[in-house]
BALOBA-1460 file (C-alpha; in Angstrom, 3 decimals):
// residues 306
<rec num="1" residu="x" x="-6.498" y="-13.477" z="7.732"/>
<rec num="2" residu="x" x="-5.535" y="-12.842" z="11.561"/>
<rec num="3" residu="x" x="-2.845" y="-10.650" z="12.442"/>
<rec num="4" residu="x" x="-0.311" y="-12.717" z="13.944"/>
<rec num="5" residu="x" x="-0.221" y="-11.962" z="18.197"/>
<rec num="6" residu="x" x="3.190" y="-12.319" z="18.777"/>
<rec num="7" residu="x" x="4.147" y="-9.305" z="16.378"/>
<rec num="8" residu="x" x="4.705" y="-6.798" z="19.327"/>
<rec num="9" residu="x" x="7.873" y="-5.005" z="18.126"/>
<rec num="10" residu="x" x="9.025" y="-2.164" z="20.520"/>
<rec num="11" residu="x" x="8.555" y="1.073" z="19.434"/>
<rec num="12" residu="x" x="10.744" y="3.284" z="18.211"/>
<rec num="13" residu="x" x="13.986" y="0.985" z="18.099"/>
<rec num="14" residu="x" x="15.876" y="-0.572" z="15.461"/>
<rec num="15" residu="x" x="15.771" y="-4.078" z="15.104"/>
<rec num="16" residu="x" x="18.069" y="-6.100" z="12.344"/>
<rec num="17" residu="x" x="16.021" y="-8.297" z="10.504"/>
<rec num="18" residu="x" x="18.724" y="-9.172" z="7.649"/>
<rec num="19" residu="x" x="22.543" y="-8.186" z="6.952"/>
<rec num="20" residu="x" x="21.900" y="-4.176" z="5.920"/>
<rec num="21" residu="x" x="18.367" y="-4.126" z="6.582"/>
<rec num="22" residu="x" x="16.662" y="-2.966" z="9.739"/>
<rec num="23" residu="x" x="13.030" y="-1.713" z="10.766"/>
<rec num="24" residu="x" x="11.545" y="0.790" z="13.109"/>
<rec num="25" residu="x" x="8.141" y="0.893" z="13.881"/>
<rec num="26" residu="x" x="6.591" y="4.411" z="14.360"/>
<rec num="27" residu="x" x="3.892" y="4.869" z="17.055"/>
<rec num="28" residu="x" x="0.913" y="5.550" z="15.255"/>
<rec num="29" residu="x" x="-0.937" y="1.931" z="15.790"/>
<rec num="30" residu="x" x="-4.487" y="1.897" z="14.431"/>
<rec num="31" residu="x" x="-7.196" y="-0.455" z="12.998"/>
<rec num="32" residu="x" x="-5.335" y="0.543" z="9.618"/>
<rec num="33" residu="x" x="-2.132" y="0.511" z="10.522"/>
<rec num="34" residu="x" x="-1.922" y="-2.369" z="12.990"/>
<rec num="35" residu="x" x="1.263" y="-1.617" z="15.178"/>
<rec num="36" residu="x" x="2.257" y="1.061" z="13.217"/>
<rec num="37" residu="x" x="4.101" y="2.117" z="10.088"/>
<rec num="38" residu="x" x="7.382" y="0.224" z="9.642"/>
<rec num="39" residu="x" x="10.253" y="2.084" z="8.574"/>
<rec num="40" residu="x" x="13.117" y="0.656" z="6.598"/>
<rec num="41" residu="x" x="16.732" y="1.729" z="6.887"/>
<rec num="42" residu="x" x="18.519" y="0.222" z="4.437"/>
<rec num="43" residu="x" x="22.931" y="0.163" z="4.650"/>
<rec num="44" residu="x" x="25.674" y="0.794" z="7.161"/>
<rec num="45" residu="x" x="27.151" y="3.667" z="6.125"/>
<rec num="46" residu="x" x="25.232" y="4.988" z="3.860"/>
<rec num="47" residu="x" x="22.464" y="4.789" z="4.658"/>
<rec num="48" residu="x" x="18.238" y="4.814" z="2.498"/>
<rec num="49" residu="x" x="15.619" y="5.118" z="4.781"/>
<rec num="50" residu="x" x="12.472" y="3.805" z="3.212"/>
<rec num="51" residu="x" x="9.144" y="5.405" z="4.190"/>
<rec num="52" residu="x" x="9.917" y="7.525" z="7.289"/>
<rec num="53" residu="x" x="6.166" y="7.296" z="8.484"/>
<rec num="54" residu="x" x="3.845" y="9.857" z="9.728"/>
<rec num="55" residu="x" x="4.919" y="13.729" z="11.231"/>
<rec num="56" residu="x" x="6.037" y="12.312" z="14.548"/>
<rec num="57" residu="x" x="8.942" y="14.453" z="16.820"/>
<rec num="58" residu="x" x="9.539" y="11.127" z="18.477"/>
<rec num="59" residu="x" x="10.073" y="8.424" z="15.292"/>
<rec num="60" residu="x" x="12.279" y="11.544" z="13.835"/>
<rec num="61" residu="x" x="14.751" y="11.235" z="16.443"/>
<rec num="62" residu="x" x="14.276" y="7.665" z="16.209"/>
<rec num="63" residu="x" x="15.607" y="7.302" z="12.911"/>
<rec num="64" residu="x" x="18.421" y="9.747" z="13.425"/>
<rec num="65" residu="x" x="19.154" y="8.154" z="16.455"/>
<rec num="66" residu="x" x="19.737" y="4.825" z="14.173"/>
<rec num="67" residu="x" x="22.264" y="6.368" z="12.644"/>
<rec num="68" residu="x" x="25.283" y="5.939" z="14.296"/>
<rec num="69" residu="x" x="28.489" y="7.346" z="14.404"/>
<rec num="70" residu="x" x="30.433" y="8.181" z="11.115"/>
<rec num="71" residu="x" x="27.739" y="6.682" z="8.862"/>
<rec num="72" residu="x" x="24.747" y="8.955" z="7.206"/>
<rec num="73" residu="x" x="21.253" y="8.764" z="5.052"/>
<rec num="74" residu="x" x="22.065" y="9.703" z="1.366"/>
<rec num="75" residu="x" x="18.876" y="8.344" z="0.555"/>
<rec num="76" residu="x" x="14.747" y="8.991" z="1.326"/>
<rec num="77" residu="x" x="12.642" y="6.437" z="0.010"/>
<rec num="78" residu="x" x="8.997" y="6.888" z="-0.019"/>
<rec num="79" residu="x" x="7.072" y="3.534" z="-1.314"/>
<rec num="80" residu="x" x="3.428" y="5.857" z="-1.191"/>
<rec num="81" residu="x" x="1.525" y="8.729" z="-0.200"/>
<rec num="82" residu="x" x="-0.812" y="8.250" z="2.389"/>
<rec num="83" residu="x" x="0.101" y="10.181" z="5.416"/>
<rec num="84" residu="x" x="1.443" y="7.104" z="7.643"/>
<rec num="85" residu="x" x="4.104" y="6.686" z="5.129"/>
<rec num="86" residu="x" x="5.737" y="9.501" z="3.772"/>
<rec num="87" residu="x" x="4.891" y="13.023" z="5.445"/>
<rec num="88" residu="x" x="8.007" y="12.754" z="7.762"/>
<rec num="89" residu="x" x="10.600" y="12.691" z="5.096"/>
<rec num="90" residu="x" x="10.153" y="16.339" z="4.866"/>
<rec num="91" residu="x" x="11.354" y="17.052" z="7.729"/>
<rec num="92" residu="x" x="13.991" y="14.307" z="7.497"/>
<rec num="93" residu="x" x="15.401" y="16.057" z="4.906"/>
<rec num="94" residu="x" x="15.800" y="18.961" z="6.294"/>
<rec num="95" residu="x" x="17.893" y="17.076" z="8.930"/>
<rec num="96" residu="x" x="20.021" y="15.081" z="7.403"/>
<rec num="97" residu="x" x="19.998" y="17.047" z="3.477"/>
<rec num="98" residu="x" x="19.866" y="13.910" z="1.453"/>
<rec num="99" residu="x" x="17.015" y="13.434" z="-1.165"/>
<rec num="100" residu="x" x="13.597" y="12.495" z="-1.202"/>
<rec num="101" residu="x" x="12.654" y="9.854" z="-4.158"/>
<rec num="102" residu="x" x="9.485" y="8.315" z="-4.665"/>
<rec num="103" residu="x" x="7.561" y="7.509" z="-7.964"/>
<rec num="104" residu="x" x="5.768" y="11.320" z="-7.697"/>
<rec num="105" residu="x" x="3.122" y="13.423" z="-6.236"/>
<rec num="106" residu="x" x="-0.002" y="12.085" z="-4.723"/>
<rec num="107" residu="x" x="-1.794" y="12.176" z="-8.393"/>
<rec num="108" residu="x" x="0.593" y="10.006" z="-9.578"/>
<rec num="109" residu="x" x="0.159" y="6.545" z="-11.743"/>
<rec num="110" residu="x" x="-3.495" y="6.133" z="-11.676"/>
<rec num="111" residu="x" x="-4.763" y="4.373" z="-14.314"/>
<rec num="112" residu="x" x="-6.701" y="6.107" z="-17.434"/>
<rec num="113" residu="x" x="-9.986" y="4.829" z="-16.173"/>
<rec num="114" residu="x" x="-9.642" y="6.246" z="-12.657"/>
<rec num="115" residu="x" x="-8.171" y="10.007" z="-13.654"/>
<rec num="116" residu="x" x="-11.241" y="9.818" z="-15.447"/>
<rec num="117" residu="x" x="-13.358" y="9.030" z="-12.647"/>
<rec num="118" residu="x" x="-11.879" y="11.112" z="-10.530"/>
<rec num="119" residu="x" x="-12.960" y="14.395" z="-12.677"/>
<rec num="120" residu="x" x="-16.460" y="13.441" z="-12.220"/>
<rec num="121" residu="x" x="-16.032" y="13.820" z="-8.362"/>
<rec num="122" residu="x" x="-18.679" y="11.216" z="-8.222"/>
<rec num="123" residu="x" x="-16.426" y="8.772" z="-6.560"/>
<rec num="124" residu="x" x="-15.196" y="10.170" z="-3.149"/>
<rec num="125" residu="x" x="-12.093" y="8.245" z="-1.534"/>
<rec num="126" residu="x" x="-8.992" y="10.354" z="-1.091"/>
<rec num="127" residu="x" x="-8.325" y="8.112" z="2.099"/>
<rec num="128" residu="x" x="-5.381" y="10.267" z="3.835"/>
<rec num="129" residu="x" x="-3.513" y="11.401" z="1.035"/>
<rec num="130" residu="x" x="-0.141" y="13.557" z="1.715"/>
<rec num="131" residu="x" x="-0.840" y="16.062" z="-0.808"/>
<rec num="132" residu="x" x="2.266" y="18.154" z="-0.205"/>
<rec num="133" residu="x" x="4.483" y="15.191" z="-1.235"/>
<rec num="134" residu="x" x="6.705" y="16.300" z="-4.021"/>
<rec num="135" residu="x" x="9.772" y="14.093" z="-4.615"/>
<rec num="136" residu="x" x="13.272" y="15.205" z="-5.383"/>
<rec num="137" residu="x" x="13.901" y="12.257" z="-7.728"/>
<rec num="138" residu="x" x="11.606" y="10.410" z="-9.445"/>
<rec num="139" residu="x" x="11.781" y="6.639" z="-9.813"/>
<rec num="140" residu="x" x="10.644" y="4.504" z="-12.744"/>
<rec num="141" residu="x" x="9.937" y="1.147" z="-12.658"/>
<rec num="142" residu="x" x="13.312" y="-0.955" z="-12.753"/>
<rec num="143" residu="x" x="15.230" y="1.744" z="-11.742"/>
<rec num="144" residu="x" x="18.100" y="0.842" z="-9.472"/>
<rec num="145" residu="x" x="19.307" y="3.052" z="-6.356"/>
<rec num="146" residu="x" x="22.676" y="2.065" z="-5.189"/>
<rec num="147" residu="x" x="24.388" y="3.203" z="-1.522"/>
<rec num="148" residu="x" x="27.911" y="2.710" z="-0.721"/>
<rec num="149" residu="x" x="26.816" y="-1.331" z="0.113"/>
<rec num="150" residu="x" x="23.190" y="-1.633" z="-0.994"/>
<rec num="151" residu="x" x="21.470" y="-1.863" z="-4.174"/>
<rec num="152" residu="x" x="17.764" y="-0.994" z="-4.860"/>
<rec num="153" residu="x" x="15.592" y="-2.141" z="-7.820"/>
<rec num="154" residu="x" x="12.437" y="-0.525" z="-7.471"/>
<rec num="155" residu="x" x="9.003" y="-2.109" z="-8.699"/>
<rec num="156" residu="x" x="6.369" y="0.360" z="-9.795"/>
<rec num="157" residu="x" x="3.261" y="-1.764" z="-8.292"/>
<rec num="158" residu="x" x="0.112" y="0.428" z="-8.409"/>
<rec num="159" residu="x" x="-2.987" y="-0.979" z="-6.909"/>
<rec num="160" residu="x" x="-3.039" y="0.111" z="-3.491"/>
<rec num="161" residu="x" x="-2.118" y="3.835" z="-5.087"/>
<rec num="162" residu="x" x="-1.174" y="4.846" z="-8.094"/>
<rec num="163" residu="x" x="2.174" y="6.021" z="-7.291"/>
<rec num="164" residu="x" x="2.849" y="2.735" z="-5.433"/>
<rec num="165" residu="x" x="6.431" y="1.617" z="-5.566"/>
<rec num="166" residu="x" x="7.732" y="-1.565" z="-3.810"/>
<rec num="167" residu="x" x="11.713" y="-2.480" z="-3.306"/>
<rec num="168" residu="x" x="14.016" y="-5.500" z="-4.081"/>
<rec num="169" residu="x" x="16.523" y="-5.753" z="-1.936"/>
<rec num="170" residu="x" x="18.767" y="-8.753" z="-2.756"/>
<rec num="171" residu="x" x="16.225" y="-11.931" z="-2.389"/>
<rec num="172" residu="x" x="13.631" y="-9.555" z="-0.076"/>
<rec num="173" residu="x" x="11.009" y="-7.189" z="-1.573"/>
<rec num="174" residu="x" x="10.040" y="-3.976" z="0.776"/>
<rec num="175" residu="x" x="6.546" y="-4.234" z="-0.146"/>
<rec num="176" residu="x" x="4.757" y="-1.397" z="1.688"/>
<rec num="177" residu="x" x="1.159" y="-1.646" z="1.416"/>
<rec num="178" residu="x" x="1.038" y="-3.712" z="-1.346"/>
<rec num="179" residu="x" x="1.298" y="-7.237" z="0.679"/>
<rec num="180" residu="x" x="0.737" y="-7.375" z="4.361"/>
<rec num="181" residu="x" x="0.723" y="-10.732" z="6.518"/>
<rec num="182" residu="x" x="-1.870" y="-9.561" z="9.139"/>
<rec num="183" residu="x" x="-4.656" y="-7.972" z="6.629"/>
<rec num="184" residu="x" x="-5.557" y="-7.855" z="3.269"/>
<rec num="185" residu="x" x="-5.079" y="-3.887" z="1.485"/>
<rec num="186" residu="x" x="-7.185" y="-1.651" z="1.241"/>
<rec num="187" residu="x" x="-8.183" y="-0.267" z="-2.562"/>
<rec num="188" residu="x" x="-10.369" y="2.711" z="-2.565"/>
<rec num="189" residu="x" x="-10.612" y="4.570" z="-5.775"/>
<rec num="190" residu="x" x="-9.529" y="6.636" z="-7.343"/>
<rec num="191" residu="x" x="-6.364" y="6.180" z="-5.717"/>
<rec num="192" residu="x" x="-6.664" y="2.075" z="-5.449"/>
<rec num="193" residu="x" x="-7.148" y="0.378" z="-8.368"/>
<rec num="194" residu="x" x="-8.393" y="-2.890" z="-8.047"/>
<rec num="195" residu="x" x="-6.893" y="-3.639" z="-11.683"/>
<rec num="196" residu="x" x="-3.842" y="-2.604" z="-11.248"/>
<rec num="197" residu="x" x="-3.675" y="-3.940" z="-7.402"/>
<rec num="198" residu="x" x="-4.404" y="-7.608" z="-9.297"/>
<rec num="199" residu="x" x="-1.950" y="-7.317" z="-11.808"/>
<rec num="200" residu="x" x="1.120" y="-6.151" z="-9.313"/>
<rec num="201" residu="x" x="0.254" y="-9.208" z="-6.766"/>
<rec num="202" residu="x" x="0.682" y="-11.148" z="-10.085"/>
<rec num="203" residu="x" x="4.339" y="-9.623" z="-10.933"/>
<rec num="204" residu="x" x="5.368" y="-9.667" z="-7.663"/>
<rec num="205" residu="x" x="4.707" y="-13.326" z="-7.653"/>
<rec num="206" residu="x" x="6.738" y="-13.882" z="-10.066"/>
<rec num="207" residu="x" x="9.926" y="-12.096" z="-8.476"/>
<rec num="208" residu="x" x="10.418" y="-15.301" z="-6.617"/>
<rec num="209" residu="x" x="11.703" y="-13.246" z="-3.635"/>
<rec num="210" residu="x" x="12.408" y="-15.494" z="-0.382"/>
<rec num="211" residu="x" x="10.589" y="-12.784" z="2.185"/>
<rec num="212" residu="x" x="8.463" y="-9.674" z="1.806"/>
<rec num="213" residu="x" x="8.884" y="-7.065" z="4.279"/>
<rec num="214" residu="x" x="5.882" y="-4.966" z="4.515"/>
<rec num="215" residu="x" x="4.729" y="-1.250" z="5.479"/>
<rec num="216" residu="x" x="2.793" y="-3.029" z="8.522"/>
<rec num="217" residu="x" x="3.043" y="-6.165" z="10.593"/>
<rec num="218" residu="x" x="5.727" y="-9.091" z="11.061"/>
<rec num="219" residu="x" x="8.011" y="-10.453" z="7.768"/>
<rec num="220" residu="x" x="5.974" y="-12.581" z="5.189"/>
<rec num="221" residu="x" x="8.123" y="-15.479" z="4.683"/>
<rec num="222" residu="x" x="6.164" y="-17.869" z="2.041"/>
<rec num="223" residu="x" x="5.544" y="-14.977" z="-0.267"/>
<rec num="224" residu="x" x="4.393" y="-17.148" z="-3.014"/>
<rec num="225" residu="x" x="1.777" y="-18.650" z="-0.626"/>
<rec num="226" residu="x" x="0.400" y="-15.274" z="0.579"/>
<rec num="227" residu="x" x="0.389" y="-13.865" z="-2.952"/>
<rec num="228" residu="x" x="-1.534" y="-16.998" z="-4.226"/>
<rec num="229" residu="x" x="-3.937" y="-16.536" z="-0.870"/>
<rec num="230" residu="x" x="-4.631" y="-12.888" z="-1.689"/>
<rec num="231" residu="x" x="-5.059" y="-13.308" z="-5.360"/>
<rec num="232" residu="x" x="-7.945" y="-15.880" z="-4.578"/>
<rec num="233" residu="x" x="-9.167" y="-14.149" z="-1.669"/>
<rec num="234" residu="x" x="-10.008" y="-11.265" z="-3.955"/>
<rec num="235" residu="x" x="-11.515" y="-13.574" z="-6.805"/>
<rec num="236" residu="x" x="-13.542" y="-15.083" z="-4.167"/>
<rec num="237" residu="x" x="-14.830" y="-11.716" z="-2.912"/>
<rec num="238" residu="x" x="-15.309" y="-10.500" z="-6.777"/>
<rec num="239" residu="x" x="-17.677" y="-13.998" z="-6.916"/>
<rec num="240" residu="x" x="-20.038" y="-12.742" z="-4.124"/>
<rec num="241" residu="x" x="-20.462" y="-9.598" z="-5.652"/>
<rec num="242" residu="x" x="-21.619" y="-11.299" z="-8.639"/>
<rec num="243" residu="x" x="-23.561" y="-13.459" z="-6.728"/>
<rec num="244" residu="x" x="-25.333" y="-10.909" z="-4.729"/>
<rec num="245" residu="x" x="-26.047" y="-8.949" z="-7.631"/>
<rec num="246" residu="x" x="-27.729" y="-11.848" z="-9.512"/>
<rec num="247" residu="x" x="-30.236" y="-11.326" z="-6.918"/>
<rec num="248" residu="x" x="-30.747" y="-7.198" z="-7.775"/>
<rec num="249" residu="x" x="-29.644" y="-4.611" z="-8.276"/>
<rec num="250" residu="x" x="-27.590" y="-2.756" z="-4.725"/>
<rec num="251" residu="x" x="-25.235" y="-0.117" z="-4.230"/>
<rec num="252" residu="x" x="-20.984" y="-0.736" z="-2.654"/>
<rec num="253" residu="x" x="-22.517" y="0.020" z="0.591"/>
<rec num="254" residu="x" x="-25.339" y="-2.154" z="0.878"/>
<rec num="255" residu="x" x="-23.145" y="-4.954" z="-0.846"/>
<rec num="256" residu="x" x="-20.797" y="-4.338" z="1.779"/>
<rec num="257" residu="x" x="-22.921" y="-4.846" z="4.651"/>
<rec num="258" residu="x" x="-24.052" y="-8.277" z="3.514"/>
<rec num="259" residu="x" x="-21.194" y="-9.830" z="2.625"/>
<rec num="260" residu="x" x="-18.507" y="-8.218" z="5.159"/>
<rec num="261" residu="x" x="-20.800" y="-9.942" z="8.475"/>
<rec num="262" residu="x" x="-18.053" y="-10.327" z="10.429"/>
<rec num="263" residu="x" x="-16.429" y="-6.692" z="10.228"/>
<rec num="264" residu="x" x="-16.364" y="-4.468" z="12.516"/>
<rec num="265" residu="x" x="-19.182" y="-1.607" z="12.185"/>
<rec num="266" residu="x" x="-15.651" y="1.203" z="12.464"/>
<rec num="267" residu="x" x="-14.236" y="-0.753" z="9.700"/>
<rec num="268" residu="x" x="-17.290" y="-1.289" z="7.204"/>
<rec num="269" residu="x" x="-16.455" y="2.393" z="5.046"/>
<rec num="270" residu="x" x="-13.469" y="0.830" z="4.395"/>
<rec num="271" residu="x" x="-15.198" y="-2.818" z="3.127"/>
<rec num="272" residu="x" x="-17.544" y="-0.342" z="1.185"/>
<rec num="273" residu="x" x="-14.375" y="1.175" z="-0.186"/>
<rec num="274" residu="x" x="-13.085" y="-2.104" z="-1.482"/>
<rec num="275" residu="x" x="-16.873" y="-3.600" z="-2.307"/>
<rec num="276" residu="x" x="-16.516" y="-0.357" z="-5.093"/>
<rec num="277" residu="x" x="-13.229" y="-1.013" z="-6.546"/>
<rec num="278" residu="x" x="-14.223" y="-4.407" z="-7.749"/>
<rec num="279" residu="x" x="-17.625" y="-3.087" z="-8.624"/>
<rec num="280" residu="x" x="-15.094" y="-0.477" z="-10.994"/>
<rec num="281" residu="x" x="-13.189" y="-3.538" z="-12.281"/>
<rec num="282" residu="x" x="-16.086" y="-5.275" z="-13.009"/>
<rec num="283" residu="x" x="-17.500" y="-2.577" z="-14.993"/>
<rec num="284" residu="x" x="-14.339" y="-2.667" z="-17.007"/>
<rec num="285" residu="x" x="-15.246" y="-6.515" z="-17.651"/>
<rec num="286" residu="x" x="-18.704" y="-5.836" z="-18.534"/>
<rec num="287" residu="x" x="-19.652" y="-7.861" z="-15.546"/>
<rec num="288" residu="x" x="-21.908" y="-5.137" z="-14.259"/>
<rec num="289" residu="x" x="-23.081" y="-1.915" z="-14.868"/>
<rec num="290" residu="x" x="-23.917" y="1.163" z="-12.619"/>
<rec num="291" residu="x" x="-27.739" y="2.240" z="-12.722"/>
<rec num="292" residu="x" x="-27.022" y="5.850" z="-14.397"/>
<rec num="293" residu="x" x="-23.866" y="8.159" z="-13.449"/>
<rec num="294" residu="x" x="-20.952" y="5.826" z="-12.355"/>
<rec num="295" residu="x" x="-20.862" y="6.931" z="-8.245"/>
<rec num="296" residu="x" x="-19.977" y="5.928" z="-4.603"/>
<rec num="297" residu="x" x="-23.128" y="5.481" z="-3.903"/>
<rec num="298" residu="x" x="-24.569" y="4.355" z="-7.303"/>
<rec num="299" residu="x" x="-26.488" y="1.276" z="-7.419"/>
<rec num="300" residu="x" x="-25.168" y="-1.826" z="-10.051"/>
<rec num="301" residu="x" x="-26.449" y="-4.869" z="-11.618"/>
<rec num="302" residu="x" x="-25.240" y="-7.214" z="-13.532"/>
<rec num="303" residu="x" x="-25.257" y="-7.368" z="-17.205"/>
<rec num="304" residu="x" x="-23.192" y="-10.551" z="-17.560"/>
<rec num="305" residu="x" x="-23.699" y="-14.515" z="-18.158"/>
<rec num="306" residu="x" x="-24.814" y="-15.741" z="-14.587"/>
């Protein structure tokens, strides 16, 4: 799906999208990251700030300069760990002195299979992990954060990363990089989990919420239609793996190259990244099967009914 062109927020400045609810974007735009990271401030007077973004000097005094007079963050909010999400809440907090939360350290809420994985070292991945993120407070799924006039409920939704937490926020869910409008996310084990990613698409569709605010890009305001869209979109990519295996045996990268044709050649690690995480979930079906040590660059073939 095309990003949308006329999402060309200015930088650094705090724009109300709802009653209590406002977004800065940080300036770190990218392929990955599209315009940049959005930050969340959530309140009046007190006030949660949810994912301050990358180390920037500049989206620092952003944020405090959001602030205004006689109001405060009592709250840091961190929906993830990769470094254009949460490394600036460090220093945040030593600015302001209010807590850091977040679901816990980069390791965090992967699934059995991939902690497993991951001790092999066969897999690789890692993409931009903040690995010196250690939270105050921990949050569990359904836990509720409450401000002076704001209420949290936050929704453990692993997939993207294990320690992936997304936010309710009356009839809107903060959904970081869970659900974007102008890309699909990226799942790279062992820190994506293209299980886990399927299954938290499929409980966030049923929160019924009105809009999703994401960690990138404009508002998604048919939520149910996007969820439904990504949810098939990923079937239909998990069918041409199948499909291109029924024809031999061929490793994430070589799958990648003939089924993402239209990707850019900077972008095709990260297909390969994604082309691996269903080959993982498909393992777990007994769809296919890795020829010898389960790897990045291990070649499959399928074992199941064509």
């Amino acid at each position: 799906m095309q990003a949308p062109d006329d999402f060309d927020p200015p930088i650094g400045v705090a724009e109300t999208l709802a009653p209590g609810l406002r977004r800065i974007v940080a300036p770190n735009p990218s392929p990955m990251t599209y315009r940049g990271t959005n930050t969340y401030l959530v309140g009046n007077d007190e006030i949660a700030v949810i994912d301050p973004g990358p180390q920037s000097d500049a989206h620092l005094e952003a944020i405090l300069a959001a602030v205004g007079p006689g109001a405060r963050i009592s709250h840091i909010l961190v929906t993830h760990t990769h470094l254009d999400h949460s490394p600036l809440s460090r220093a945040l907090a030593a600015r302001t002195g209010a807590p850091i939360w977040g679901y816990g350290d980069t390791h965090a809420g992967r699934s059995a299979v991939m902690r497993k994985l991951a001790a092999t070292g066969m897999l690789g991945g890692g993409e931009s992990p903040d690995l010196a993120f250690r939270p105050d407070h921990l949050i569990a799924d359904g836990d509720v954060i409450e401000g002076a006039d704001w209420q949290l409920t936050a929704l453990w939704t692993p997939g993207h990363y294990g320690n992936h937490l997304c936010f309710r926020f009356g009839d809107a869910v903060l959904t970081g990089d869970l659900v974007m409008g102008w890309a699909t996310s990226l799942v790279s084990p062992p820190d994506g989990d293209l299980t886990d990613f399927m299954a938290s698409c499929e409980m966030l569709a049923r929160q019924d919420a009105a809009v999703l605010f994401p960690g990138h890009g404009a508002a998604v305001t048919d939520p149910r239609a996007r969820l439904d869209w990504l949810l098939e979109h990923r079937r239909g990519r998990e069918a041409q793996i199948l499909s291109a295996l029924s024809e031999g045996a061929n490793t994430a990268d070589g799958l990648a190259r003939r089924i993402y044709t239209d990707t850019p050649a900077a972008l095709l690690p990260a297909a390969t990244r994604n082309v691996l995480a269903h080959l993982i979930d498909l393992v777990g079906k007994n769809a296919v099967a890795p020829v010898g040590e389960l790897a990045a660059d291990a070649r499959f073939t399928r074992i199941g009914p064509d």
